[in-house]
C-alpha positions as CSV (number, residue, x, y, z in Angstrom):
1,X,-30.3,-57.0,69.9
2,X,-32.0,-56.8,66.6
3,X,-30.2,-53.8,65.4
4,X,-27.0,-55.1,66.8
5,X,-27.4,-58.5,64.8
6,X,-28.0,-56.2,61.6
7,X,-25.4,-53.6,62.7
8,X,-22.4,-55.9,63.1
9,X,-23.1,-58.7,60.9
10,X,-24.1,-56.4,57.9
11,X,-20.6,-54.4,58.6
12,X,-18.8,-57.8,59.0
13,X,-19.9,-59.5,55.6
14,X,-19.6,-56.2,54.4
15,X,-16.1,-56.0,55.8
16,X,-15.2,-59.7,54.1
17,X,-16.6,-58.5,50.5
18,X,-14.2,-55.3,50.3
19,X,-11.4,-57.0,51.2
20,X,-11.4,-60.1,48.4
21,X,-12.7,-57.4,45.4
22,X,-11.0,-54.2,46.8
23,X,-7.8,-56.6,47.0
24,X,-8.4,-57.2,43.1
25,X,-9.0,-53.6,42.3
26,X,-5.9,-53.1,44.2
27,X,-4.0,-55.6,42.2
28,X,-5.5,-54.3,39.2
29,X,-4.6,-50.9,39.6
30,X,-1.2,-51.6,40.5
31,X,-0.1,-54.4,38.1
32,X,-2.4,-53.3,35.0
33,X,-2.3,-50.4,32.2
34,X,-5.4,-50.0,30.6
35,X,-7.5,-47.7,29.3
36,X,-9.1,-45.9,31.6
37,X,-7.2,-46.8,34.8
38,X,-6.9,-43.1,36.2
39,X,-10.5,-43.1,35.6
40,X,-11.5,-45.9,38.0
41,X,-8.7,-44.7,40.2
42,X,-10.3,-41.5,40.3
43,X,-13.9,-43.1,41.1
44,X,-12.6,-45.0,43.9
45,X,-12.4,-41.8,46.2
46,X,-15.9,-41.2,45.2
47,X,-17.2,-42.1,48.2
48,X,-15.3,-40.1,50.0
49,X,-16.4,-37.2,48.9
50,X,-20.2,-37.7,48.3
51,X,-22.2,-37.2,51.1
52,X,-23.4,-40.3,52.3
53,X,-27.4,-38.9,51.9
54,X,-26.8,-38.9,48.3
55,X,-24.8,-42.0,48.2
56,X,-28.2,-43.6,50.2
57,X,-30.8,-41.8,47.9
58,X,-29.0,-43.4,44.9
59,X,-28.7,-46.7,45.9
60,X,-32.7,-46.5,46.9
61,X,-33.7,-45.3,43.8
62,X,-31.5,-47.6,41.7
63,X,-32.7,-50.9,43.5
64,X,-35.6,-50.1,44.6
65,X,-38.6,-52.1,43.6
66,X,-39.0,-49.5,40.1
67,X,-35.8,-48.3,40.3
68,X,-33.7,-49.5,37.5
69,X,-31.7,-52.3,38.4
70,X,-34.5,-53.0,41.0
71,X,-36.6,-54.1,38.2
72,X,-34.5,-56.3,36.8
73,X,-33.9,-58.0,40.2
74,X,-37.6,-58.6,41.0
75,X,-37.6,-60.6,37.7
76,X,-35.4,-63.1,39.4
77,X,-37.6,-62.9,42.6
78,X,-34.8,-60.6,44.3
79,X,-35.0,-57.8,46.6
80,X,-32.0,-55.7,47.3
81,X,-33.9,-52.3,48.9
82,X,-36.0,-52.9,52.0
83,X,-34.0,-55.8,53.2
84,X,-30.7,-56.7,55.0
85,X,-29.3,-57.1,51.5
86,X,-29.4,-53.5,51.1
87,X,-27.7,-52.6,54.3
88,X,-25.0,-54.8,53.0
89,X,-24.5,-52.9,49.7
90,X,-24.2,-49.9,51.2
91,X,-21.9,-50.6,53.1
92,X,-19.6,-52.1,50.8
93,X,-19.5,-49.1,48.4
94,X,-18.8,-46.6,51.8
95,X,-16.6,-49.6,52.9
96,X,-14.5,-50.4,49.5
97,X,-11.9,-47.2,49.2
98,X,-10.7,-48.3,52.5
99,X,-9.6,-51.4,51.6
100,X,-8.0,-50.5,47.9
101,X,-6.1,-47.0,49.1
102,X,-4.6,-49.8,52.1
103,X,-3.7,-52.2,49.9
104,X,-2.4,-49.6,47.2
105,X,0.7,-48.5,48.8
106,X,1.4,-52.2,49.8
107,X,1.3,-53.8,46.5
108,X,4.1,-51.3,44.8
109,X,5.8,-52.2,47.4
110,X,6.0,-55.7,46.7
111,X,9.7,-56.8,44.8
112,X,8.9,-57.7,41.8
113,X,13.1,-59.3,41.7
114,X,11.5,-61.8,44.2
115,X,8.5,-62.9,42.1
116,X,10.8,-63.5,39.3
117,X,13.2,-65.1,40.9
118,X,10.4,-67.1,42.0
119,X,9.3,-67.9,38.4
120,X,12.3,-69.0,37.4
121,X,13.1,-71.4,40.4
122,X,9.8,-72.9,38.9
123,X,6.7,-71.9,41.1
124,X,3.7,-71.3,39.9
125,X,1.6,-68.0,39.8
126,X,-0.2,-69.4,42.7
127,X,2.8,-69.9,44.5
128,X,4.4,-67.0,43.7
129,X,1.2,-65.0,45.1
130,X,0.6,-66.9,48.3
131,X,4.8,-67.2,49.1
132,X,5.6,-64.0,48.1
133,X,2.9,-61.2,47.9
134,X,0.2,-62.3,50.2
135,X,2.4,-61.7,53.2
136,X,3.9,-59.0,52.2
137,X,0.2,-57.0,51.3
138,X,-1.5,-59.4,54.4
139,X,-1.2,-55.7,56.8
140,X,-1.8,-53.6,54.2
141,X,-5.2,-55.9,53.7
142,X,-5.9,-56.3,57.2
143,X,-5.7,-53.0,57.9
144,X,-8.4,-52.1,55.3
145,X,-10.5,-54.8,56.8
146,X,-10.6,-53.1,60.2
147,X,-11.2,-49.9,58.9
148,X,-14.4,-51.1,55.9
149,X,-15.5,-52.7,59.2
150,X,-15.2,-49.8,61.6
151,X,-16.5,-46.9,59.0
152,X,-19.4,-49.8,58.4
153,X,-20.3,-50.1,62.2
154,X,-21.2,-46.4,62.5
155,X,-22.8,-45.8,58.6
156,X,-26.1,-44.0,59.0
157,X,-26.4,-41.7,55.8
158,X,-26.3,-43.9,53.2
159,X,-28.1,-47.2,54.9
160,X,-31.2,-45.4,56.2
161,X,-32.7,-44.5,52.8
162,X,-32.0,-48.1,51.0
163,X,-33.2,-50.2,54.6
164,X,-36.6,-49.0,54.9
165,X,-36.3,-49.0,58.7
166,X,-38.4,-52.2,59.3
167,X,-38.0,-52.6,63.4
168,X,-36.2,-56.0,64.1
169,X,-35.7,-56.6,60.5
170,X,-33.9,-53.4,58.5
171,X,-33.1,-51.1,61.7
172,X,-29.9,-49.9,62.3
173,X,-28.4,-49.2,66.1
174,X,-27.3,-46.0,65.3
175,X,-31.1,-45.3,63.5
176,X,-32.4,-46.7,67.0
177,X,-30.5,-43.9,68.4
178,X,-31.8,-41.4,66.7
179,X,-35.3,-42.5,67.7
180,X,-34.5,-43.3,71.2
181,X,-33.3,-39.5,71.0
182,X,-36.6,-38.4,69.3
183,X,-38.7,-40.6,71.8
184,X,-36.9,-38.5,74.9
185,X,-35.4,-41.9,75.9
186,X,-32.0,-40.4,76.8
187,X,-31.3,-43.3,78.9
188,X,-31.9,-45.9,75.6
189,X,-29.9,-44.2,73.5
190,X,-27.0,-43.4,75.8
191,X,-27.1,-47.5,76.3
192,X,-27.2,-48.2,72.8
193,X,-24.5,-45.4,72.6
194,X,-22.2,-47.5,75.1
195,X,-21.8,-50.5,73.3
196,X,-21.5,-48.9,69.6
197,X,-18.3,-46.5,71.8
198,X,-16.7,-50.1,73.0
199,X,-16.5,-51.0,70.1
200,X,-15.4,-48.4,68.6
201,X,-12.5,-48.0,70.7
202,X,-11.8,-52.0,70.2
203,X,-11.8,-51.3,66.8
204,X,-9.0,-48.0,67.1
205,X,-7.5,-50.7,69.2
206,X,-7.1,-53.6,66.5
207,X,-6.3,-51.2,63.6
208,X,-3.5,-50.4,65.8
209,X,-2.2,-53.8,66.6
210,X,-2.4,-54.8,62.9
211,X,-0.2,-51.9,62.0
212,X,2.1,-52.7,64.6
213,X,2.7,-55.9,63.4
214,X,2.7,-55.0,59.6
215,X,5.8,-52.5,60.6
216,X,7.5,-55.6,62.4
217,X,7.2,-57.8,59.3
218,X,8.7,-54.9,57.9
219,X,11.3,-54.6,59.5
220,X,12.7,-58.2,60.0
221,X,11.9,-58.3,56.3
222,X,14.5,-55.2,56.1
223,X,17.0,-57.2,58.0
């Protein structure tokens, strides 16, 4: 229950992180020229293609108690590596691409005629982005939600190195796999193994539904 607790509420607040900053990435992406945009646009796939063992060894070596930024944490009485708090930033830099190459497509897609015509009817830019391009990038978002949340759900690569695989305090489920596995306790692991598939399958499920609907808003906005 432990590494359930950590599991899904590390992939959830992960989850809710990448989709307020990857929205703003997004945005910036899409709305902004400025030097060095094809650069972070580049970087954004980064985690895609970097194993996640790496990804995990850097983030362990960087925060950790004489790594670099670790340092300059435990100044402040913070500790990033060895706790929850590091399972967290793991996952949001696996998590983040999903959100800003979901929310990408959505945002170009926005009418610009509409926010003007917006402007000049007087709203404000507030206005404008909660009448106008909130719903129309609110699928796009969702969508990348789901998916930060499911990729987050089954990390393993790049949180074992930075968690320090404390039991009940910085041990993932599917680390408690792998040890019910090494422990010959096929039995635990194909338990544990149960629950992480359900939920697996509810989360193929609710990425589904959300793109459902985002092609029905679509469509009646077609009409």
């Amino acid at each position: 229950m432990a590494s359930y607790r950590l599991t899904f509420g590390a992939a959830f607040l992960a989850a809710i992180v990448n989709a307020v900053f990857g929205f703003i990435v997004a945005w910036s992406l899409v709305r902004y020229d400025f030097p060095g945009r094809r650069l972070v646009d580049a970087v954004i796939d980064l985690p895609f293609a970097l194993p996640t063992a790496v990804s995990g060894i850097a983030l362990a070596t960087v925060f950790s108690p004489n790594g670099w930024l670790g340092q300059k944490l435990a100044l402040a009485n913070v500790q990033v590596a060895y706790t929850w708090v590091g399972v967290v930033v793991a996952l949001i830099l696996i998590g983040l691409p999903f959100v800003v190459r979901s929310v990408q497509p959505a945002l170009v897609e926005v009418q610009r005629d509409l926010e003007d015509a917006a402007e000049t009817l007087g709203a404000s830019p507030w206005q404008v982005f909660r009448r106008i391009v909130l719903p129309a990038a609110m699928p796009a978002l969702l969508t990348g939600f789901t998916l930060a949340f499911a990729r987050g759900i089954g990390e393993y690569g790049s949180v074992v190195f930075i968690s320090g695989n404390l039991p009940y305090q910085t041990e993932i489920t599917p680390l408690l796999i792998v040890i019910k596995l090494e422990q010959y306790d096929y039995q635990g692991a194909a338990a544990l193994g149960f629950i992480m598939l359900v939920m697996s399958f509810v989360m193929l499920f609710a990425i589904n539904l959300v793109q459902a609907w985002g092609r029905r808003r679509q469509v009646a906005a077609g009409r």
